[in-house]
N, C-alpha and C positions, 0 to 999 in steps of 0.2 A: 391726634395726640402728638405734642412736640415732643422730641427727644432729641439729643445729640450725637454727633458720632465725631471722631476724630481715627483723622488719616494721615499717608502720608505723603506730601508732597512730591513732586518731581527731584526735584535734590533733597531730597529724604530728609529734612523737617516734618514737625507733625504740625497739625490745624484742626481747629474745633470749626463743626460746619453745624448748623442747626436745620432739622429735617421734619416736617409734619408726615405721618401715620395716619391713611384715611381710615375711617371705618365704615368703608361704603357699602360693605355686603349685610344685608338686613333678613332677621328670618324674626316669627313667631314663637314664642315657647307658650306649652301646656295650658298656660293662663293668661296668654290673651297679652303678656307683654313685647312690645320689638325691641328685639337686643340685637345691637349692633355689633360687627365685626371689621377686623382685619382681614389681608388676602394673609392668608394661610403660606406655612413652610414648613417642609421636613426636618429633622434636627437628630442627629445621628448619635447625639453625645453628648444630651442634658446631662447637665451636673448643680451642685450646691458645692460653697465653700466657706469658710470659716476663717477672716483673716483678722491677725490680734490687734491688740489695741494700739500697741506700737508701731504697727505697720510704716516701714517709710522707705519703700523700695525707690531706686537709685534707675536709670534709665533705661524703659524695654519695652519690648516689642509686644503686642498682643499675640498671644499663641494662634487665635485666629479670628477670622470675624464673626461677630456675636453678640448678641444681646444681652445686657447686664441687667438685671432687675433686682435692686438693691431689700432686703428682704428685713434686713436691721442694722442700726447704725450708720455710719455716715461714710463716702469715700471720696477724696480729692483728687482730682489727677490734673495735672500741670503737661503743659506743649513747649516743644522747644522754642515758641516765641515769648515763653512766660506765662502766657496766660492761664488759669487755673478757672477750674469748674467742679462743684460740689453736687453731691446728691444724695438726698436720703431715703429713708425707706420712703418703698412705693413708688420711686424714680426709675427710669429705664436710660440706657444708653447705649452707646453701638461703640464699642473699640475696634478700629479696621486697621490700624497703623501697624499691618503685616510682618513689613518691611522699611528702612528709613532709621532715623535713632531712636524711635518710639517717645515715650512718655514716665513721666515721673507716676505716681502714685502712692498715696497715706491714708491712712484710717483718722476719723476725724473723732475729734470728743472724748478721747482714754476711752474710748470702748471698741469694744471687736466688732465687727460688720459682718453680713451672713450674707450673700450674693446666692444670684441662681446666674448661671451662665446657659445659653440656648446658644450656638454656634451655627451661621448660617450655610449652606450648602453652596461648593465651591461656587458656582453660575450662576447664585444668585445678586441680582440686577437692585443694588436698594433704590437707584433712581427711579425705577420703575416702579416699587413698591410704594414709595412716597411722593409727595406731591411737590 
């Protein structure tokens, strides 16, 4: 699975890097189908959020690194090179730009967006996780 993530730079600029998701670990269910996986992680402080339709917050940092899985509606978020990237429900993404001048982000289409946020655990290694 592709997703994106955006970091931040050595002179603390952010950048959109794009990253494949193996799902290389394979098991059997009940009825004979193989359903494929991800490598697994802990997550200490799933949450859900509710952001309005106006959304159009002004330049920041990701509270922490974590997985975004857009749940409904649309959300933009823009790098300090300009560059902007959209997703809608059913899209995943990784905000990691810690630290650095972070990123813009808007809710797209007059409507509110409903996110799940999964937060990955200090150590963990997303190059190892992706391919």
């Amino acid at each position: 699975m592709k997703i994106t993530t955006f970091y931040a730079t050595d002179s603390g600029e952010s950048r959109f890097r794009d990253i494949t998701i193996p799902f290389d670990l394979e098991r059997e269910d009940a009825f004979g189908h193989r359903i494929n996986f991800s490598e697994s992680y802990a997550s200490s402080n799933v949450h859900m959020a509710l952001f309005p339709a106006d959304m159009d917050q002004d330049w920041h940092n990701a509270p922490a690194r974590q997985l975004v899985v857009v749940l409904r509606g649309g959300i933009e978020v823009e790098t300090t090179d300009g560059e902007c990237r959209q997703w809608q429900a059913g899209d995943v993404f990784l905000p990691a730009d810690v630290s650095g001048r972070g990123h813009r982000t808007r809710t797209l289409g007059g409507q509110p967006a409903r996110l799940l946020f999964a937060p990955l655990p200090g150590d963990f290694n997303i190059d190892l996780w992706s391919d």
